[in-house]
C-alpha positions as CSV (number, residue, x, y, z in Angstrom):
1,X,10.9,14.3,24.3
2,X,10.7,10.8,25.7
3,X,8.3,7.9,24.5
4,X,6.5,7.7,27.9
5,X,5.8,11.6,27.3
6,X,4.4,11.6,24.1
7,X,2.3,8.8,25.2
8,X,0.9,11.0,28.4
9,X,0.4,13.9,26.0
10,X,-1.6,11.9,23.4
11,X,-3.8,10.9,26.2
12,X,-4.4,14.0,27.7
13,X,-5.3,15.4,24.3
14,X,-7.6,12.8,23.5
15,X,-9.6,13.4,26.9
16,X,-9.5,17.0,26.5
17,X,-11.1,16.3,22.9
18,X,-13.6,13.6,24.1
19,X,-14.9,16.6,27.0
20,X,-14.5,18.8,24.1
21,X,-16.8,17.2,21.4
22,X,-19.9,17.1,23.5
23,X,-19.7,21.6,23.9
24,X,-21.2,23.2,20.5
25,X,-19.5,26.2,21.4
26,X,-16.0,24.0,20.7
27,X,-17.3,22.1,17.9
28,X,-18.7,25.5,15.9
29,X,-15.5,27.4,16.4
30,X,-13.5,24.5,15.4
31,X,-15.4,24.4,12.2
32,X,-15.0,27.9,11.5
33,X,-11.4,27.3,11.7
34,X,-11.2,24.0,9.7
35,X,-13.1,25.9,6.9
36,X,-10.6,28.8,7.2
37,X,-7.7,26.2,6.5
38,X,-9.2,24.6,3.5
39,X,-10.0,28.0,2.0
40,X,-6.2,29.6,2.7
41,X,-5.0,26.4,1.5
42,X,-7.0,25.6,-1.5
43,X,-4.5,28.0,-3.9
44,X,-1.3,26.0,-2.6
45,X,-3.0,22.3,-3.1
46,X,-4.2,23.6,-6.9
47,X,-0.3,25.0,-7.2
48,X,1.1,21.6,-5.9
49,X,-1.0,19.2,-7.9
50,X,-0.4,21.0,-10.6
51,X,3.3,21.5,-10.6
52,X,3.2,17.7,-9.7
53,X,1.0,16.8,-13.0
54,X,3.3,18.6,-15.1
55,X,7.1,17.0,-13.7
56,X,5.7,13.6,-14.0
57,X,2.9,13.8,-17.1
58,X,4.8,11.3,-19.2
59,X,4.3,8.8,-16.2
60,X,0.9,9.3,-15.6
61,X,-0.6,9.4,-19.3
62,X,1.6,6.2,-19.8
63,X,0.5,4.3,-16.4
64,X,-3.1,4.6,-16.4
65,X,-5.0,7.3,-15.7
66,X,-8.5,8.9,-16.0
67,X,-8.3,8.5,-19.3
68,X,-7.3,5.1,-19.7
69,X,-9.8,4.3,-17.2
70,X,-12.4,5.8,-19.6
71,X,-11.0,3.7,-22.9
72,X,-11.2,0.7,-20.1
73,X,-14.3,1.3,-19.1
74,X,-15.8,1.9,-22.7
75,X,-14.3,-1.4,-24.0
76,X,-15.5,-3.3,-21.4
77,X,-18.9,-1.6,-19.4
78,X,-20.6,-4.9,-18.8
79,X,-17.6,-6.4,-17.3
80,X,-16.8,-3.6,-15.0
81,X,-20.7,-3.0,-13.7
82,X,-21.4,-6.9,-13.1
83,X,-17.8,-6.2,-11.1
84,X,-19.5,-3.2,-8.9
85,X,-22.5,-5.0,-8.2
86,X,-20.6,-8.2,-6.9
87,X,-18.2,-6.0,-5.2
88,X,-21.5,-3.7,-3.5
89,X,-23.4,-7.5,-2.5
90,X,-20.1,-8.5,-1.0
91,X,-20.1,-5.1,0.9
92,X,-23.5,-5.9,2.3
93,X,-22.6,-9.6,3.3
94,X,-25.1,-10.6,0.7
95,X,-25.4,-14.0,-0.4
96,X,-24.0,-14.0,-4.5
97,X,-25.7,-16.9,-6.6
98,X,-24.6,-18.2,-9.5
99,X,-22.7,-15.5,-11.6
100,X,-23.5,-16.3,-14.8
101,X,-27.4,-16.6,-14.4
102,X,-27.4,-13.0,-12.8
103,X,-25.4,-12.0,-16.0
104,X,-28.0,-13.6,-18.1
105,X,-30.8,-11.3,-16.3
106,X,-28.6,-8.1,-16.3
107,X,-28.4,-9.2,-20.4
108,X,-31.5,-9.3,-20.8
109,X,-32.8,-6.2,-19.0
110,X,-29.9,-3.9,-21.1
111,X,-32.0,-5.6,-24.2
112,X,-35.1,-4.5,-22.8
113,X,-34.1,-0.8,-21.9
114,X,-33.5,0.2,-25.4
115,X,-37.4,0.0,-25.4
116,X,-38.1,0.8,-22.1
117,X,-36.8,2.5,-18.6
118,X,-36.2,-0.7,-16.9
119,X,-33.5,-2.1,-14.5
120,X,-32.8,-5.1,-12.2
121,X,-34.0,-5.4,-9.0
122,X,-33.6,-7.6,-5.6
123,X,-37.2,-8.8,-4.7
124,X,-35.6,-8.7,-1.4
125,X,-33.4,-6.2,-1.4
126,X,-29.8,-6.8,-0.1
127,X,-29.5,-4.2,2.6
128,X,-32.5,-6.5,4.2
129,X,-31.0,-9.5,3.5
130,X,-31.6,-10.7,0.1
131,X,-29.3,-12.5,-2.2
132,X,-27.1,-11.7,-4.8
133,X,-29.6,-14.7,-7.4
134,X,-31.6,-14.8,-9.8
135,X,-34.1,-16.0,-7.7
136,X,-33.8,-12.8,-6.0
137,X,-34.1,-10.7,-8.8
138,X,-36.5,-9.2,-11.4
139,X,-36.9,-6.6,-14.2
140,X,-38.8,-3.5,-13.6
141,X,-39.8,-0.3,-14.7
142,X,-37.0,2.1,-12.9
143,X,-40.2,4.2,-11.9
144,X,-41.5,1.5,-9.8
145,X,-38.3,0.6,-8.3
146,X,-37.6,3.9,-7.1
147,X,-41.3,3.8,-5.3
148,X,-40.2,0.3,-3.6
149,X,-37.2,1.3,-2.1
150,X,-36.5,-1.0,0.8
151,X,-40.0,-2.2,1.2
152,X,-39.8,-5.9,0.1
153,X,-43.8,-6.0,0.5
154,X,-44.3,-4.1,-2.1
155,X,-45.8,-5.8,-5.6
156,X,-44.7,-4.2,-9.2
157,X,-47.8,-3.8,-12.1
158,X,-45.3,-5.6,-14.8
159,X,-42.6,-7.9,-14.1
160,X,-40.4,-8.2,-17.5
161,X,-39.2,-11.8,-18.3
């Protein structure tokens, strides 16, 4: 099959699936059949990953794996969580303040939670616009938090130093 063929053909199917994605009829029946797939195939993927654990086990226990992740993990849980939330503000284009003031506040609120259920949280939150600072952020009960969601209007009973 020439280039210029396979070209035509990929066009044609990609109208014929555009028309096709707008019909419910089309998009039902194609479920049904994607769901048939998975299940007729589950057995052979469990089969495979298995067989492939077992050839190469010495490579995976000795190049990191779940497990090593959880040793990592449990060795260093501050390090890796101050990681997701920079990563998660830099996600959501947020502004990130000064990185070790912010670690000062997460400190402090991980003292506080083995009295109470507290956590940190954007006075503006990030998906609005907030930054990634300490002016930005305050300890709260985890209660109240969950009741603000993104609503930056709305004012906690107790704000934790």
């Amino acid at each position: 099959m020439t280039e210029t063929r396979r070209s035509k053909m990929r066009v044609y199917r990609s109208r014929y699936y555009q028309k096709k994605r707008s019909d419910p009829a089309f998009l039902a029946k194609r479920k049904e059949y994607m769901v048939a797939w998975r299940v007729g195939k589950q057995g052979h993927i469990q089969e495979y990953s298995k067989r492939y654990y077992w050839q190469n086990r010495e490579r995976i226990l000795r190049n990191g794996s779940l497990r090593s992740f959880s040793v990592y993990y449990k060795k260093n849980k501050a390090r890796y969580l101050a990681h997701c939330r920079r990563r998660q503000a830099k996600i959501l284009k947020a502004r990130i303040g000064c990185q070790k003031a912010v670690a000062v506040v997460y400190e402090r609120a991980s003292e506080l939670r083995k009295f109470f259920d507290v956590v940190v949280d954007h006075i503006v939150p990030l998906i609005n616009g907030g930054s990634h600072s300490v002016e930005n952020l305050q300890i709260i009960y985890a209660w109240e938090n969950r009741r603000k969601g993104r609503n930056s209007n709305y004012k906690p009973r107790i704000i934790f130093t």
